[in-house]
N, C-alpha and C positions, 0 to 999 in steps of 0.2 A: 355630160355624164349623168347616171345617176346616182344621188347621193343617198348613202344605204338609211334605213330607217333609222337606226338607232344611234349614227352619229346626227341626226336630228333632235332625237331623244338626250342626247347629250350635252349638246347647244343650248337645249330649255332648262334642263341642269345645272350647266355652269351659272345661265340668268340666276336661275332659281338660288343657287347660290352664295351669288353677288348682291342681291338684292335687298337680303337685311340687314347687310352689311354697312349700306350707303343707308338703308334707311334708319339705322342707330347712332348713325354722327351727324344725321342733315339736322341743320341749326342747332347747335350743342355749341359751337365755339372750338370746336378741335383745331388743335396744334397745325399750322401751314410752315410747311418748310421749302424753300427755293431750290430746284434742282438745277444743276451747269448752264442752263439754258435760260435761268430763270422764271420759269413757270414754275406755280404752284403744285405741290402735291401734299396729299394726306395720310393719316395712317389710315383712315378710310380706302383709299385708292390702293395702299400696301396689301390689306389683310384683305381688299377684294379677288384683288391678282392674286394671292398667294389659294386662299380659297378652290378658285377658278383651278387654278395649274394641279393642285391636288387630284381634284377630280380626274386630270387628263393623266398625270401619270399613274392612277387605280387604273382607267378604262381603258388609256389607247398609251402605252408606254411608250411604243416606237412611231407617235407623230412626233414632229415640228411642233414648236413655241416659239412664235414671235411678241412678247409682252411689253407694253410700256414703262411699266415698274423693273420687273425683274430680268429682263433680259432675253435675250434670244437663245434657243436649241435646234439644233437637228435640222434647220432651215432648207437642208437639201433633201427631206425626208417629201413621200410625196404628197402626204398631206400635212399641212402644218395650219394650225391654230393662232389667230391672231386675236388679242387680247388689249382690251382698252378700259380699266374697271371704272374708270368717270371720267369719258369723255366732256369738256365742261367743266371741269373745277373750278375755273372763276364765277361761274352760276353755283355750282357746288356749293364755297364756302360762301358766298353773300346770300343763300337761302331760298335762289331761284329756281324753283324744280322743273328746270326744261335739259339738264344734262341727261346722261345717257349713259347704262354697258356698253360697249360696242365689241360682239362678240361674231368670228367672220373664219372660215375653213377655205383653205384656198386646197387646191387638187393640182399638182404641177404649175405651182406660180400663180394659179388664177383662181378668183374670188367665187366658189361657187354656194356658197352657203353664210346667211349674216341676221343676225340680229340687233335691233337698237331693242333697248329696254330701259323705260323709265321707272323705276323704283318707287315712286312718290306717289305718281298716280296710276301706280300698278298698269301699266302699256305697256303691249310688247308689238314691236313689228318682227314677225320673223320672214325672211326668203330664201327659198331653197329655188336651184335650177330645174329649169323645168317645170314647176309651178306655180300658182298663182300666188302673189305673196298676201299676206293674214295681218289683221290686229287685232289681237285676243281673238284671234282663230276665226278670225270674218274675214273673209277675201276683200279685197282691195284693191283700186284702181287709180292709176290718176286722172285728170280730166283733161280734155281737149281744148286747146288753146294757143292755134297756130300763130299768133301776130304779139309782137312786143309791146305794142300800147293797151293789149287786157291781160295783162303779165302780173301776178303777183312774185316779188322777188324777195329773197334774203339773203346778206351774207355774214358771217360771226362779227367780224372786227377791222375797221381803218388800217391794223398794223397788218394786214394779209397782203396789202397793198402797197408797196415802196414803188417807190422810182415813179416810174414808166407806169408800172398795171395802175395806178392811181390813176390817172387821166384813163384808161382805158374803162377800170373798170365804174370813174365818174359818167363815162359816156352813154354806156348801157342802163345804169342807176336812170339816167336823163328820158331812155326810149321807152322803159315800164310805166305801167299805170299807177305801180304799188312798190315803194321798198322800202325794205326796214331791215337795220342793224340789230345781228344777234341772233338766236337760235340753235348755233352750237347745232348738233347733231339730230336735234329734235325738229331743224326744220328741212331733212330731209325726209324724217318720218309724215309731217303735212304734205311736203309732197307726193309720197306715196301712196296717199289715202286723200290727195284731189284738194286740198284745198290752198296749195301753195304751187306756182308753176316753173320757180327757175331757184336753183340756189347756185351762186357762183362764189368759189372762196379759192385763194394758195396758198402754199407754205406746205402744205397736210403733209403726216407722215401714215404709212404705211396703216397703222392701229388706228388711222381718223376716218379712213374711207373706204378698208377693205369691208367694213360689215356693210355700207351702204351701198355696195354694187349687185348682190342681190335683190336687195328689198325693193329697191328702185326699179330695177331689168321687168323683177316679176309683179309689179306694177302695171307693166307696159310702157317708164318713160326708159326714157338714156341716164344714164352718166358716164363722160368719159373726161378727156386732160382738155386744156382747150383746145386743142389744136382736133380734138377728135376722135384721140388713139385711145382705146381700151384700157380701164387702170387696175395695173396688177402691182407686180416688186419690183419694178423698173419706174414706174412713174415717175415723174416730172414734179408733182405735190401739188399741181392746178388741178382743177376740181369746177366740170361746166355739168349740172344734174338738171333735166330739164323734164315736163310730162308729156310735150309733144315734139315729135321729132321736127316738126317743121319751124318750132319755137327756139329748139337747140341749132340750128341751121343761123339763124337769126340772129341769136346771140352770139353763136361763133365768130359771124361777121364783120358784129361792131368789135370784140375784142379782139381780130386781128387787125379791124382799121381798115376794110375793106366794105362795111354798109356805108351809104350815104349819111355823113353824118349834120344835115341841115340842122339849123338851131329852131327853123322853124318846125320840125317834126319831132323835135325833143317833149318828153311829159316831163312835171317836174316831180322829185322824190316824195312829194308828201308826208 
C-alpha cells in the first residue's frame, strides 16, 4: 500500500513530540518505578506516550492505539498506531543515549510505516513502504555481507535467552566475526545504515519491533521471527534482522540447529 503523505507528516510529529520530553529527564535522576513485569518505567516514558497519543486523537480520531504505557484502543481499526516512548529505559535511566521512540503504523495487522528516533543525538531513522528508508532525511542502505564469520552482530541482553535459545543463541554468537551485548533498538538503526549486519534478540513485544520492520525492509535487509515468518500482531517475539538475505539464511540455520556446528569453524565473541 501506499501510505498517504500526511500520516508520514504525523509520525515526524509525534517524534517531534516525544523528543523533549526524554530529553528534559535524560540524566536528572528521575523517579523509576517497577511495572508487573518488573521493568522500569518513567514519568519520562508516561508524559512521552501521553504527548504522542494527543496528537493522534486531534488528527486521526478513528485509528488504533497500541501503547506501552497507556494502553491499547480500537486495535481492530484498520490502521492502528503502535507507540514505544523509550524503548531502552535501562540505557534511559543509567544515562546511555542509545535508547529510542519507537513510533510504527501498522495497516491491517502489518507494519507498514516505523520510526526509531533518538533524542540525544537528534537521529531519526524513518521507513515508509515502498520507499527507501532515511536518516535525517539521507537514504540508507545496508551493506552486503553474505557469510557469518564477517558478520558484525548485536543483541540487548543474556535474559532474552532462557532455556534452550541460550545455547542456540551461544552458537551463532560463536560463527560471527563481531558480537557485542546491548544496543536496545539503536542497533537495528546501524543496521540500517550498514554498519551493523545481524541483530538477533526474543521476548519482544509488539511496541519493540513493529517500528523496525520498515526501516530495516526499506533499507534492503530482512527482519522477520526466526523461523522466517513475517512480524506483525501475531508474532512469536523472536526477532532475526539481518542486511543480507543470504546472511539471514545462515543465521536461521544455526538457530534452528540445522548449520554444521564444528567447533573448528566457530569465531570467538570478541
Amino acid at each position: 500500500m501506499t501510505v498517504p503523505p500526511d500520516l508520514v507528516a504525523l509520525a515526524n510529529s509525534l517524534a517531534d513530540a516525544a523528543r523533549p520530553i526524554a530529553v528534559r529527564y535524560f540524566r536528572t535522576g528521575v523517579t523509576i518505578d517497577d511495572k508487573s513485569d518488573a521493568s522500569p518505567v518513567t514519568i519520562a516514558d508516561r508524559e512521552a506516550e501521553t504527548a504522542m497519543r494527543a496528537l493522534l486523537t486531534k488528527h486521526v480520531p478513528g485509528h488504533g492505539v497500541f501503547g506501552e504505557e497507556h494502553g491499547a484502543e480500537r486495535t481492530d481499526a484498520e490502521y492502528v498506531w503502535v507507540l514505544d516512548p523509550i524503548d531502552g529505559t535501562k540505557a534511559f535511566i543509567t544515562g546511555l543515549p542509545i535508547f529510542g521512540t519507537l513510533i510504527a503504523l501498522l495497516h491491517k495487522g502489518v507494519p507498514v510505516m516505523g520510526v526509531i528516533d533518538q533524542p540525544i543525538l537528534e537521529e531519526r531513522w524513518l521507513g515508509v513502504e515502498g520507499r527507501q528508508s532515511t536518516f535525517n532525511g539521507r537514504p540508507i542502505s545496508v551493506r552486503a555481507c553474505p557469510t557469518l564469520d564477517r558478520a558484525y552482530m548485536y543483541s540487548t541482553a543474556p535474559i532474552m535467552f532462557p532455556g534452550d535459545l541460550e545455547k542456540k543463541h551461544e552458537a551463532l554468537t560463536r560463527r560471527v566475526k563481531l558480537f557485542r551485548w546491548g544496543g536496545d533498538c539503536y542497533a537495528y538503526g546501524l543496521l540500517a545504515a550498514g554498519h551493523v549486519d545481524l541483530v538477533v534478540e526474543n521476548d519482544l513485544k509488539l511496541y519493540d519491533f513493529a517500528a523496525l520492520v520498515p526501516v530495516i525492509a526499506g533499507a534492503g535487509g530482512l527482519i522477520t521471527d526466526w523461523h522466517g515468518k513475517p512480524l506483525d500482531m501475531r508474532s512469536d517475539g523472536s526477532v532475526l534482522a539481518a542486511g543480507d538475505a543470504a546472511l539471514h539464511r545462515a543465521a536461521m540455520d544455526v538457530l534452528a540447529g540445522t548449520a554444521d556446528n564444528d567447533p573448528a569453524t566457530r569465531r570467538p565473541t570478541g
